[in-house]
C-alpha positions, -999 to 999 in steps of 0.1 A, spaced: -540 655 -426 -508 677 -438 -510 694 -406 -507 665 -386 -479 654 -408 -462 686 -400 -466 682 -364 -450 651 -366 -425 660 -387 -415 693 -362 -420 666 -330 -390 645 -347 -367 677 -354 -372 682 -316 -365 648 -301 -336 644 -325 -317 676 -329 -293 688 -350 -267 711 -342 -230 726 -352 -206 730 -337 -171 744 -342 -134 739 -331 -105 773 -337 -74 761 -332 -46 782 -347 -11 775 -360 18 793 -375 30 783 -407 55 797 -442 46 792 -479 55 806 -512 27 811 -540 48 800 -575 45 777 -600 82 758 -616 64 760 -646 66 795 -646 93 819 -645 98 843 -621 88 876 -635 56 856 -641 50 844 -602 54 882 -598 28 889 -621 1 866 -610 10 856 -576 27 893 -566 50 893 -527 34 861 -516 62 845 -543 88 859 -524 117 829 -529 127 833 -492 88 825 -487 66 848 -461 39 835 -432 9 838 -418 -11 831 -382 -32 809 -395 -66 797 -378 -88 772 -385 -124 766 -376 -136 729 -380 -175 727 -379 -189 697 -372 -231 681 -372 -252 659 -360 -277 650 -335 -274 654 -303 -269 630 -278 -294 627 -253 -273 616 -226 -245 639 -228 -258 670 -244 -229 670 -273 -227 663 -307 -194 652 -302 -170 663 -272 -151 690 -283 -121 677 -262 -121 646 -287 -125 668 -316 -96 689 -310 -74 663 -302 -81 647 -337 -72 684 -356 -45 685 -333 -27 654 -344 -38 650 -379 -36 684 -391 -23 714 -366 8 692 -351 15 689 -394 13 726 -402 27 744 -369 59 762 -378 65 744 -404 66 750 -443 36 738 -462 54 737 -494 82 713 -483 71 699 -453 33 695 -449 30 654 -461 -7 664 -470 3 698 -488 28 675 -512 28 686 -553 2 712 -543 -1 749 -549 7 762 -513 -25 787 -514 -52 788 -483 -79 772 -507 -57 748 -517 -50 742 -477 -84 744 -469 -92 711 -494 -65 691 -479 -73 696 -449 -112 687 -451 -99 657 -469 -75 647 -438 -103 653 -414 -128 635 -438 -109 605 -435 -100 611 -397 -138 612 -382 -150 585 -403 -151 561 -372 -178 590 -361 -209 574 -379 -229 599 -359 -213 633 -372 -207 650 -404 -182 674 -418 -198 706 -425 -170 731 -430 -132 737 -429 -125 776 -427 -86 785 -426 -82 824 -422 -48 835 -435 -48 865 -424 -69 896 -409 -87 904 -440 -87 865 -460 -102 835 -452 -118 806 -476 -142 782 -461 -148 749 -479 -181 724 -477 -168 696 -491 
């Protein structure tokens, strides 16, 4: 009887399948580490050149994975098309060339640091692909640089 229950169980997996998938779009953006509560020798100390006051930039990119079933009729979990258009406008138009400390709306009284970045941004998307009953976000990844990246699951 568990065998059969097993069968059934792998028969569902297979008519129903799950599957990521992941959007890298990139943008260019300046930050400063510091805290005002701290003076400068000590954002020196613990935050080293990325407290330059003249601030410093990266090449950002971000991955945006996505899952859910797929769709029998189209073959997608979501169109990809759609998806970028939504990281596009609500995050990537916000962050390219611009400065996350000052400028960023969804950045504001936040320490400007790629985990930090990371969160916000999973919350914007969150809250953008809501209307998407069918998909979940799985995970935001923002490399900063060649050698740094944080991913964040929610």
């Amino acid at each position: 009887m568990a065998v059969l229950v097993e069968v059934a169980k792998a028969r569902a997996i297979m008519t129903n399948p799950i599957a990521y998938i992941t959007r890298r779009e990139h943008f260019n953006a300046a930050h400063r580490l510091f805290r005002a509560d701290y003076s400068d020798e000590k954002n020196i100390e613990v935050f080293g050149k990325c407290s330059n006051p003249n601030w410093h930039g990266h090449n950002y990119i971000l991955f945006v994975t996505i899952k859910g079933q797929v769709n029998p009729e189209t073959g997608f979990v979501m169109n990809l098309k759609e998806l970028s258009s939504i990281i596009r406008t609500k995050v990537v138009d916000k962050l390219d060339h611009k400065n996350i400390n000052v400028e960023v709306d969804f950045m504001s009284a936040k320490l400007a640091s790629t985990e930090n970045l990371a969160i916000s941004i999973w919350e914007v998307l969150l809250l953008a692909l809501k209307p998407y009953t069918s998909i979940e976000l799985h995970c935001v990844k923002v490399q900063e640089s060649e050698n740094n990246f944080v991913e964040y699951y929610g």
